[in-house]
N, CA, C and O atoms as a DFTB+ gen file, in Angstrom:
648 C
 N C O
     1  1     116.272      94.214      90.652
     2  2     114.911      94.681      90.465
     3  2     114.092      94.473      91.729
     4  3     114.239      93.589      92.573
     5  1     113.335      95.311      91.701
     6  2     112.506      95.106      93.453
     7  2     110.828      94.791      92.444
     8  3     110.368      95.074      91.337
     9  1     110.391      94.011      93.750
    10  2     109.385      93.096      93.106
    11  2     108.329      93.911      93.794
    12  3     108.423      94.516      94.862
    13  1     107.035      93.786      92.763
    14  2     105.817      93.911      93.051
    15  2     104.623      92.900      93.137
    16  3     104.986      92.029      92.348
    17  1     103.492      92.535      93.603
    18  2     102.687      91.754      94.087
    19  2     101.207      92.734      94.164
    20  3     100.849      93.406      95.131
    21  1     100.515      92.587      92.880
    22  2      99.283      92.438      92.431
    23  2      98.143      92.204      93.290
    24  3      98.160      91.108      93.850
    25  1      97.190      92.931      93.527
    26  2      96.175      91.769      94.273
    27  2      95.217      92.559      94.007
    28  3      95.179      93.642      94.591
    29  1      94.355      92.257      93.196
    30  2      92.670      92.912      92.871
    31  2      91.868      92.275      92.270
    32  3      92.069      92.006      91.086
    33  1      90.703      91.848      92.951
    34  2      89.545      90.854      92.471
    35  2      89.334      90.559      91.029
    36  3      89.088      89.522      90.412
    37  1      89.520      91.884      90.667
    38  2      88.743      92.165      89.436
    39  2      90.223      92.140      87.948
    40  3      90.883      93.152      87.712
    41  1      90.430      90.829      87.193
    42  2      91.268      90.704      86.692
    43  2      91.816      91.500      85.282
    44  3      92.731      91.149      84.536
    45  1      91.056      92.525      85.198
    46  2      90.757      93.717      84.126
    47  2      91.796      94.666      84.601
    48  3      92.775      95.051      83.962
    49  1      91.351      95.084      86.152
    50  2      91.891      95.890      86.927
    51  2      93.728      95.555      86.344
    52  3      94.396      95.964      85.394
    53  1      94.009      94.546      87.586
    54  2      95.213      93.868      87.497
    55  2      95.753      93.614      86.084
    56  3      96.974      93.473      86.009
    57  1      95.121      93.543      85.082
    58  2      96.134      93.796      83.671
    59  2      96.513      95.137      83.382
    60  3      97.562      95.655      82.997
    61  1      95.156      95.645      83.727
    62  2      95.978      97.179      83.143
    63  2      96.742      97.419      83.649
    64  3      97.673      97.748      82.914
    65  1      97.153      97.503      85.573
    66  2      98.050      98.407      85.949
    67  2      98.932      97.020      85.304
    68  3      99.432      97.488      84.281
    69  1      99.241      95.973      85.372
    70  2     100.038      95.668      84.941
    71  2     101.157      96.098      83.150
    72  3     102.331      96.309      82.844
    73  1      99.876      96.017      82.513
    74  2     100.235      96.016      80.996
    75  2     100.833      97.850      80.930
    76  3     101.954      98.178      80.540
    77  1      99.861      98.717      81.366
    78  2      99.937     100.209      81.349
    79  2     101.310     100.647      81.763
    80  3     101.666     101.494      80.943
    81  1     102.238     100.456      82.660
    82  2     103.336     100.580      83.623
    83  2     104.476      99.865      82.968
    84  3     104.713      98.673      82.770
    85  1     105.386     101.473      82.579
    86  2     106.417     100.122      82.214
    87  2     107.487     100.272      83.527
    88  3     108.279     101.144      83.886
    89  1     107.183      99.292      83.910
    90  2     107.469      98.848      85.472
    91  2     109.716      98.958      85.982
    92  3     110.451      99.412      86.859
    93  1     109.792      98.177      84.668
    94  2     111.572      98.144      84.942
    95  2     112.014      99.215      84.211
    96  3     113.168      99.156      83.788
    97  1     111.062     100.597      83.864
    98  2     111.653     101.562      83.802
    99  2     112.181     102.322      85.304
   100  3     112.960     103.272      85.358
   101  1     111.662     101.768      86.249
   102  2     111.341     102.313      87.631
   103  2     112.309     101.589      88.447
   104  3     112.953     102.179      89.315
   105  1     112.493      99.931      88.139
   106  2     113.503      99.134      88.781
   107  2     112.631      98.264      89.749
   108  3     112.895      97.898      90.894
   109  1     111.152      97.954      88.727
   110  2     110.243      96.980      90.078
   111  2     109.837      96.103      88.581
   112  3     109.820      96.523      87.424
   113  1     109.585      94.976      89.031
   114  2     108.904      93.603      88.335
   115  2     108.135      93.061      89.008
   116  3     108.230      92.654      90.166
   117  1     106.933      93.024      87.946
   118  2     105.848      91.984      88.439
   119  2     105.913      90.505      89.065
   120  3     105.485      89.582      88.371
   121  1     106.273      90.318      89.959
   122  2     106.264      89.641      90.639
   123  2     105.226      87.946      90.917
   124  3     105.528      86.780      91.176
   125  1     104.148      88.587      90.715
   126  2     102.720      88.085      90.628
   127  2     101.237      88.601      90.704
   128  3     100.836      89.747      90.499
   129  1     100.711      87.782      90.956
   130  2      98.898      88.849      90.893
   131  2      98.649      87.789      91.998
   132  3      99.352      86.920      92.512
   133  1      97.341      88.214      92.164
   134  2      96.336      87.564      93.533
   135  2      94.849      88.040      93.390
   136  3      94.546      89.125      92.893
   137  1      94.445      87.628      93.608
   138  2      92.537      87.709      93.390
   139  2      92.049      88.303      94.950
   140  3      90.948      88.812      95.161
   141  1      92.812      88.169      95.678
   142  2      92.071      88.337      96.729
   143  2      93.149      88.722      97.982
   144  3      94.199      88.966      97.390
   145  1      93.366      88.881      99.350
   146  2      94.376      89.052     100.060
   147  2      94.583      87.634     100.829
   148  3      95.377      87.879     101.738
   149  1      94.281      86.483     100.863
   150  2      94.378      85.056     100.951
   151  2      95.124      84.661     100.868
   152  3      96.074      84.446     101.620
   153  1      94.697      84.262      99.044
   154  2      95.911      84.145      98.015
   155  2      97.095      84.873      97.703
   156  3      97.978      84.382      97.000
   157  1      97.177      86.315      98.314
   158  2      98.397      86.679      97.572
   159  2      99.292      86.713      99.301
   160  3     100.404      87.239      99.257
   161  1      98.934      86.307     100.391
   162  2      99.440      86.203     101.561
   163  2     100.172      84.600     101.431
   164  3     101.128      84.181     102.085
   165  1      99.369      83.867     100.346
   166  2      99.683      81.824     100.162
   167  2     101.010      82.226      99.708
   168  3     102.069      81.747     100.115
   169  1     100.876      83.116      98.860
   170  2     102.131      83.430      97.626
   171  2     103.277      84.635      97.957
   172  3     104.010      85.076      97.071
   173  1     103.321      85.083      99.307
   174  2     104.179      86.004      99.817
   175  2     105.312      85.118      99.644
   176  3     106.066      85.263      98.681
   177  1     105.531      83.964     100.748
   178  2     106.821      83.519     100.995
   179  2     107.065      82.889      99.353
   180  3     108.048      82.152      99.426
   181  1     106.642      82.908      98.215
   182  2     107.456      82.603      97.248
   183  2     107.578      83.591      95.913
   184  3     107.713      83.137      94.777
   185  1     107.505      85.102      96.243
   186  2     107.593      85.623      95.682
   187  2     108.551      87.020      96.534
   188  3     109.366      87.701      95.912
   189  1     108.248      87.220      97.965
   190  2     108.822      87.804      98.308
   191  2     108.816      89.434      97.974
   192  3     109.858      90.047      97.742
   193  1     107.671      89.971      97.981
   194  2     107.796      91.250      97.003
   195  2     108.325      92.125      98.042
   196  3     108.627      91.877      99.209
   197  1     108.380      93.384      97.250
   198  2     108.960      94.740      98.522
   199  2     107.586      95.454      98.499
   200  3     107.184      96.198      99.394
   201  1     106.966      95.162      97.454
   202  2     105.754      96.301      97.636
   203  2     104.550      95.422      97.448
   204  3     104.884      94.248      97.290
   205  1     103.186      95.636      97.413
   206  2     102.281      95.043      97.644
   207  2     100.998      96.542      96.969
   208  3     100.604      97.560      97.539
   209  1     100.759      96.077      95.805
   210  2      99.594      97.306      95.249
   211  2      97.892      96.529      95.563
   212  3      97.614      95.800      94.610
   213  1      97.282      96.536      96.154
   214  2      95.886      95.830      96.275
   215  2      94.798      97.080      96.203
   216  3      94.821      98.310      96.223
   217  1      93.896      96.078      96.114
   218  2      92.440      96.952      96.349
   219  2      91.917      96.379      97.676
   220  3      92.065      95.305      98.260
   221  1      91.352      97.339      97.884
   222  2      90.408      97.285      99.453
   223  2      89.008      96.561      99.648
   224  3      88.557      96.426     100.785
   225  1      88.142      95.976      98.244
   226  2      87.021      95.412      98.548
   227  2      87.291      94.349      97.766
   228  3      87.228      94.501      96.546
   229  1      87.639      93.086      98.317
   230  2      87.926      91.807      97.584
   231  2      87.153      90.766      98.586
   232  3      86.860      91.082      99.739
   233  1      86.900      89.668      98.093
   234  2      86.327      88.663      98.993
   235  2      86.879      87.657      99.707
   236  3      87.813      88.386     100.041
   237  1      87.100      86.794     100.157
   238  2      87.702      86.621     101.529
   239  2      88.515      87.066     102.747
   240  3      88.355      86.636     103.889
   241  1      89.496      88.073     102.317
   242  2      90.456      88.580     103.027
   243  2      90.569      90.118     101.574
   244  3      90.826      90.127     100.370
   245  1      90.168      91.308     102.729
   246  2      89.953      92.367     102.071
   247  2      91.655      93.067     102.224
   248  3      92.599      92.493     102.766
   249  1      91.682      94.380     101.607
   250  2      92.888      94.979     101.181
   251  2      93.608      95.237     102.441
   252  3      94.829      95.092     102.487
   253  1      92.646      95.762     103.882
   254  2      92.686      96.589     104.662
   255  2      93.575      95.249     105.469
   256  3      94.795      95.197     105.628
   257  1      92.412      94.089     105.957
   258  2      93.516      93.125     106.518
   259  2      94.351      92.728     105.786
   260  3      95.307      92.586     106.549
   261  1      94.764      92.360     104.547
   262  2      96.074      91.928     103.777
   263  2      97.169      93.076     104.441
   264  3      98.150      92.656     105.055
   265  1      96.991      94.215     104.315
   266  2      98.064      94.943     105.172
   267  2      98.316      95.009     106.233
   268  3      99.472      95.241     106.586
   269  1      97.086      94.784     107.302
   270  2      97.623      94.497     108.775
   271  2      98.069      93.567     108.707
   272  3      99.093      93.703     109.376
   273  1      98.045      92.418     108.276
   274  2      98.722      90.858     108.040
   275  2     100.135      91.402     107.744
   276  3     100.818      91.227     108.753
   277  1     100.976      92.102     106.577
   278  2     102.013      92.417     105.927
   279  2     102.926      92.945     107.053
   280  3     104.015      92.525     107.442
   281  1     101.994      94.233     107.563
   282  2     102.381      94.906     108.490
   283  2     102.907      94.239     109.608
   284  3     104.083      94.462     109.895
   285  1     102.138      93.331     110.402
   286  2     102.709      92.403     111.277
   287  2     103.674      91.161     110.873
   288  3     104.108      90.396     111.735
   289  1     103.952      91.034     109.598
   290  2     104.296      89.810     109.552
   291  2     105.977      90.138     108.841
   292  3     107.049      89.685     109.243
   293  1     105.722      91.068     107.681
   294  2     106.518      91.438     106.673
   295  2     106.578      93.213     106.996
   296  3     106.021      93.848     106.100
   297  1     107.183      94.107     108.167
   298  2     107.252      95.223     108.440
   299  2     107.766      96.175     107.236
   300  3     107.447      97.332     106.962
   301  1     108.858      95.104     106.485
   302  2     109.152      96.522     105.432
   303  2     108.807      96.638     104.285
   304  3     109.171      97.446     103.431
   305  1     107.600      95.266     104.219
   306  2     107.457      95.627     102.882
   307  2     106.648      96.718     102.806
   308  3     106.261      97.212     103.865
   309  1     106.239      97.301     101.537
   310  2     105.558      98.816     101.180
   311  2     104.270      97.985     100.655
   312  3     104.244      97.032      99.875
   313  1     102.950      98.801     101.487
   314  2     101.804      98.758     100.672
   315  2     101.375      99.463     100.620
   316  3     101.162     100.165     101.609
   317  1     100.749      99.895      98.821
   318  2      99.753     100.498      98.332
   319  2      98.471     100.121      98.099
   320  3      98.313      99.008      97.597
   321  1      97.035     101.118      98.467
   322  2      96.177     101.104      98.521
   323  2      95.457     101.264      97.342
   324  3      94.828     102.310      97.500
   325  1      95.108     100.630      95.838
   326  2      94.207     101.871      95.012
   327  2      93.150     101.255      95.279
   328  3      93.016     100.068      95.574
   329  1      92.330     102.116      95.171
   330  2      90.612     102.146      95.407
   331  2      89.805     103.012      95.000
   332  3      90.290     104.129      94.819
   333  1      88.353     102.831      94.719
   334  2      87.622     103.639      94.577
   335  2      86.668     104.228      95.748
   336  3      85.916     105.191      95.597
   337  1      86.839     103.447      96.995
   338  2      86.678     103.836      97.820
   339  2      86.695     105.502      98.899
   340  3      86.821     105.305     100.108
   341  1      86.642     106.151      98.698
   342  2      86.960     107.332      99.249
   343  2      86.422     107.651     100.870
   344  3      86.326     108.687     101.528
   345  1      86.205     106.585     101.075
   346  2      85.282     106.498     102.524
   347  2      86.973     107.132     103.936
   348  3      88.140     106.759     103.816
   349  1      86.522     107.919     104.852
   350  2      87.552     108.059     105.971
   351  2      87.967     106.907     106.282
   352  3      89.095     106.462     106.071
   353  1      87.245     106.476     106.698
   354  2      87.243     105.143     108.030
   355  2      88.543     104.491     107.242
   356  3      89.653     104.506     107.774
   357  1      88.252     103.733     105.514
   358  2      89.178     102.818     105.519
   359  2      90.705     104.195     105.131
   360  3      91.737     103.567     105.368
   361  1      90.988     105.265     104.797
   362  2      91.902     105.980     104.910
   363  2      92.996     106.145     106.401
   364  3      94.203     106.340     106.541
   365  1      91.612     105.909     107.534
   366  2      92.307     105.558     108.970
   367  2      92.618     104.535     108.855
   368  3      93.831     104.706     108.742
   369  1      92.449     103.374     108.778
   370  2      92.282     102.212     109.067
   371  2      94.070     101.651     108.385
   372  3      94.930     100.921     108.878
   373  1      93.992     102.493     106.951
   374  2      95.223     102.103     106.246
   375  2      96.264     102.646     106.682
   376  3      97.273     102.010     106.378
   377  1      96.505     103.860     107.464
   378  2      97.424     104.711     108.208
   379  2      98.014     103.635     109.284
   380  3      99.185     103.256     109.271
   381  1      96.948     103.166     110.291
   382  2      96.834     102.115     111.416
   383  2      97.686     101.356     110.862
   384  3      98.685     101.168     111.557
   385  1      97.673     100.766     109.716
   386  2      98.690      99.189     109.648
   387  2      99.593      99.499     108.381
   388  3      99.882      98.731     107.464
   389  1     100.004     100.962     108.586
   390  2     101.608     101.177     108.011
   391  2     101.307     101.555     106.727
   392  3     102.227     102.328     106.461
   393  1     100.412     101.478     105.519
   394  2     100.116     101.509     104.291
   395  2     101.244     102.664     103.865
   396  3     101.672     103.501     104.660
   397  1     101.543     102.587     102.830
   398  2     102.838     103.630     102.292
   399  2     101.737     104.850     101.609
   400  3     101.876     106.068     101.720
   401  1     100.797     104.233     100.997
   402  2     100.202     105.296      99.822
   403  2      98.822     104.544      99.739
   404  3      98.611     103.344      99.564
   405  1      97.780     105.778      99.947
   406  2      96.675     105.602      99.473
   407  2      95.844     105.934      98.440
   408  3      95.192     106.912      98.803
   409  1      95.517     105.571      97.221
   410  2      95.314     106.377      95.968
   411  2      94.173     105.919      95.643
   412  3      93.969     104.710      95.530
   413  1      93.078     107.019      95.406
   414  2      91.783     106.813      94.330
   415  2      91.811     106.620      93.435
   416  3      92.799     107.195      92.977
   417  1      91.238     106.023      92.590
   418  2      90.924     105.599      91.375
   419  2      90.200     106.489      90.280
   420  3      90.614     107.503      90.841
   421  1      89.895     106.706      89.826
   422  2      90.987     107.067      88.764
   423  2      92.022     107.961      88.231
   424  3      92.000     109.090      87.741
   425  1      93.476     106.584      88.630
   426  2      94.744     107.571      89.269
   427  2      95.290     107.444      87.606
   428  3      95.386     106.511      86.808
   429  1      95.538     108.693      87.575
   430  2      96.385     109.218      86.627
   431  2      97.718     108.325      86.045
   432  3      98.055     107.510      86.904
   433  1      98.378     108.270      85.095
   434  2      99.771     107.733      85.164
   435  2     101.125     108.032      85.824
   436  3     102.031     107.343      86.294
   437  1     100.786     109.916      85.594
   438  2     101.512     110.230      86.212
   439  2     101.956     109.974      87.759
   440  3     103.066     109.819      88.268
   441  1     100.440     109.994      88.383
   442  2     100.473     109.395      89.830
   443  2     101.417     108.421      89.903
   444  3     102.459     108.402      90.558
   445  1     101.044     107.771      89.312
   446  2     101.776     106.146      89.546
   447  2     103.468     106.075      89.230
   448  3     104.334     105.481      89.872
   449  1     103.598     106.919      87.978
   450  2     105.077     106.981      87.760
   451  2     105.777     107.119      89.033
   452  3     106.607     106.416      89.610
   453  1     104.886     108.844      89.456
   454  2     105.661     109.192      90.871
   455  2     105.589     108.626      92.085
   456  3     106.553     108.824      92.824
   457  1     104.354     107.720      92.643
   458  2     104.679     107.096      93.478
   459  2     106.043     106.003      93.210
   460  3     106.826     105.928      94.156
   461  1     106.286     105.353      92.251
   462  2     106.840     104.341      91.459
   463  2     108.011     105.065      92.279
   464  3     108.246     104.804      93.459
   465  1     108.530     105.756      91.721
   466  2     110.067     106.679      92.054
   467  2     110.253     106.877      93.185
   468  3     111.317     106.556      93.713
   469  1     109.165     107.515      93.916
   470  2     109.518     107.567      95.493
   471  2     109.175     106.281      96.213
   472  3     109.793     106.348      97.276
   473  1     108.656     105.407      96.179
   474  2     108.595     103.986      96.666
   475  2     109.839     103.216      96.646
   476  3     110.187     102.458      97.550
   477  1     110.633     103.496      95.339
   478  2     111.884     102.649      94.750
   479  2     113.001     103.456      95.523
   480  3     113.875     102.754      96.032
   481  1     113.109     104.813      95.688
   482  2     113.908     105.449      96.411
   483  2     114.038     105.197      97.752
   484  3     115.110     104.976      98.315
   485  1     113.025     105.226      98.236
   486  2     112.324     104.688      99.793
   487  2     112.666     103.493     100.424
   488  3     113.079     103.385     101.579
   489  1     112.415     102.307      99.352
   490  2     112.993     101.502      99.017
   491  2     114.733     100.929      99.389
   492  3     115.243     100.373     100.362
   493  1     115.135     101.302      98.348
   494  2     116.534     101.608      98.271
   495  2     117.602     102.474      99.246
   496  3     118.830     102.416      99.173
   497  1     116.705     103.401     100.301
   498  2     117.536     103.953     101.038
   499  2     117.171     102.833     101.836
   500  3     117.987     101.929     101.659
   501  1     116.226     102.508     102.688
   502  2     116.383     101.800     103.815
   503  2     116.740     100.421     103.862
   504  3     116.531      99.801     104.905
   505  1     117.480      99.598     102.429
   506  2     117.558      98.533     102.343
   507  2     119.184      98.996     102.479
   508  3     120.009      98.268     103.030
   509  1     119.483     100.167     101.962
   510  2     121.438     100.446     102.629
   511  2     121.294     100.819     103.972
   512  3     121.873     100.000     104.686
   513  1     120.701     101.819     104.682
   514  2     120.317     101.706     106.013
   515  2     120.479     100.722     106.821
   516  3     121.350     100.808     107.686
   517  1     119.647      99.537     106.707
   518  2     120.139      98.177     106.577
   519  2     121.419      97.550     106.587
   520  3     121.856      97.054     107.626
   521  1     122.034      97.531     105.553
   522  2     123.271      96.978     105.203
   523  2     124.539      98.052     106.150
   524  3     125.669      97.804     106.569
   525  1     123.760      99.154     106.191
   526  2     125.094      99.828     107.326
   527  2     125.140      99.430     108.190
   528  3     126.245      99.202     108.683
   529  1     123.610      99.024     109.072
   530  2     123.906      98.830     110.319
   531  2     124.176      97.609     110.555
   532  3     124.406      97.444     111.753
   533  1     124.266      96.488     109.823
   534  2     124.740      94.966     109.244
   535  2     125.919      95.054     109.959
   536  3     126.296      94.617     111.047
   537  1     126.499      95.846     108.925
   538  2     127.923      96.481     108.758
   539  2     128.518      96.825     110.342
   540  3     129.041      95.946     111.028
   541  1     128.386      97.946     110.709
   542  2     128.497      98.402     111.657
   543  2     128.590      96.927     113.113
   544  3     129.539      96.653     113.847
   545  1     127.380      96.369     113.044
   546  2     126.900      95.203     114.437
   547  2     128.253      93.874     113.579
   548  3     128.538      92.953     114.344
   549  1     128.840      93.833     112.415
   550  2     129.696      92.949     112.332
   551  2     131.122      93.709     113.161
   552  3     131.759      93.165     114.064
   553  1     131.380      94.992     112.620
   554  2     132.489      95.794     113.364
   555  2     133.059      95.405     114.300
   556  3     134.190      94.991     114.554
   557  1     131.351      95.727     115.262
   558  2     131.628      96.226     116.775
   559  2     131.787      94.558     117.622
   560  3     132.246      94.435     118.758
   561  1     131.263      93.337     116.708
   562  2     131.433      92.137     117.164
   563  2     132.833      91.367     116.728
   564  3     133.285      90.299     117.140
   565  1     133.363      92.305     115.733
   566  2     134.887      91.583     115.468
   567  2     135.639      92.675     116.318
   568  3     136.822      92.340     116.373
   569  1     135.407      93.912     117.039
   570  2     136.230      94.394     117.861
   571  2     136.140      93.869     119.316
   572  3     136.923      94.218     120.200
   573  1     135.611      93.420     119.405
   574  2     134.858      92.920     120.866
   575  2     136.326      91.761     121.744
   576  3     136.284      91.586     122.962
   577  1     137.130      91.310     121.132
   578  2     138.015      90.600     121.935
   579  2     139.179      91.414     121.725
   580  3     140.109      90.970     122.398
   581  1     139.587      92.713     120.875
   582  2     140.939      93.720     120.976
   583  2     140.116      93.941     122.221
   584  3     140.151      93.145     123.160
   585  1     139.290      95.155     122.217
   586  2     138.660      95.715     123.586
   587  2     139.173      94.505     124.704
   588  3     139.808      94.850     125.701
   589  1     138.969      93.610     124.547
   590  2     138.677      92.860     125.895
   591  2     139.985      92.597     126.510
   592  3     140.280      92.556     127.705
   593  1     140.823      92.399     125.306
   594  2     142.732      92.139     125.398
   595  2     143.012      93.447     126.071
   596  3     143.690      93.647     127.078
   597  1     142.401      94.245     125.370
   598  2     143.581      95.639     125.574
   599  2     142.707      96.320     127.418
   600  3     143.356      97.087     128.129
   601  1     141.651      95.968     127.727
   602  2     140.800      96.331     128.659
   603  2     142.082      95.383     130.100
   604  3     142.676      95.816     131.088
   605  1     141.967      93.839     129.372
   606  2     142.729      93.147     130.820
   607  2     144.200      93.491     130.715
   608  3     144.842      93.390     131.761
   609  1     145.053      94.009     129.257
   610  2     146.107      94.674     129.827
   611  2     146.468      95.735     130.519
   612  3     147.333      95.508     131.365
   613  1     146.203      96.492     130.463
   614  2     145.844      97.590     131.228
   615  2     145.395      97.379     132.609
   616  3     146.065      97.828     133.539
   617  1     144.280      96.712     132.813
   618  2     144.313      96.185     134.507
   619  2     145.143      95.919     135.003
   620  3     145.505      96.626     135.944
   621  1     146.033      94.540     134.573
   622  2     147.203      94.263     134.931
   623  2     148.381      94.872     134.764
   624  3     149.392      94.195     134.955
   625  1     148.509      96.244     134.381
   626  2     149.400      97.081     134.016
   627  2     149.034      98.162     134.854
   628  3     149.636      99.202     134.588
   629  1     148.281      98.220     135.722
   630  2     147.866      98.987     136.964
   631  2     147.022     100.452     135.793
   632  3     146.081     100.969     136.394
   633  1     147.207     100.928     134.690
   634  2     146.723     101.865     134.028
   635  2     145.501     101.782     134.302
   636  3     144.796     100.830     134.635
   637  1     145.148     103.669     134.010
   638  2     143.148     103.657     133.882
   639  2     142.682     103.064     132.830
   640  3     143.460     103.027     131.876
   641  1     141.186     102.364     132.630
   642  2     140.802     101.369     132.132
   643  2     139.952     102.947     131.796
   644  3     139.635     103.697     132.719
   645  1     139.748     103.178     130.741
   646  2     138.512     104.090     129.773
   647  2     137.348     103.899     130.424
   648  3     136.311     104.405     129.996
């Protein structure tokens, strides 16, 4: 299951999308909530989410820096924006520090299903992406002493060296 991480002031907010969403139809679990982007930055390293859903006007640490924070700190995780906000500035601002999805309020279910699906897909490809190129950098480091055998026989066998 790929984890999600809550964060909106307003604890009304944060039940519904919680309660509304049936979440491990999608292959994500609630993870935790956060009041603010502070607190749910205290609670990254023990929850570890892949995605990150916040709002943009919270008090101490707003939505906009919680994602430049993520962004610099945690590159793959995915954050979503909902807000009622419709202002440009913070739409730039969320582009700037990687945000996956920016959504107004009041977002539909359907919205959410479908971000849900393409987030988890998104998700899921670049975490095998990942594991190939794992894969691959173990390969090319367990071939690394044939090459090197078969490179000095050949020297000493007067043959062209590739």
């Amino acid at each position: 299951m790929l984890k999600v991480l809550l964060v909106d002031d307003e604890e009304e907010v944060r039940q519904g999308i919680r309660d509304r969403i049936d979440w491990a139809s999608f292959g994500f679990e609630i993870a935790g909530e956060a009041e603010n982007g502070r607190e749910a930055l205290n609670f990254f390293d023990d929850c570890l989410p892949d995605v990150v859903v916040t709002d943009i006007n919270m008090p101490f640490m707003d939505g906009i820096e919680l994602a430049a924070e993520i962004n610099e700190i945690y590159p793959t995780v995915k954050v979503v924006i909902l807000t009622g906000f419709d202002d440009f500035k913070f739409a730039q601002a969320a582009i700037k520090y990687g945000v996956s999805d920016y959504i107004l309020k009041p977002v539909l279910p359907k919205d959410i299903n479908d971000l849900l699906s393409k987030l988890r897909d998104r998700i899921v490809s670049e975490k095998e992406e990942m594991q190939n190129i794992e894969k691959l950098q173990e390969h090319y480091l367990d071939s690394i002493p044939l090459l090197r055998e078969n490179f000095l026989v050949n020297l000493i066998l007067g043959k062209p060296v590739p």
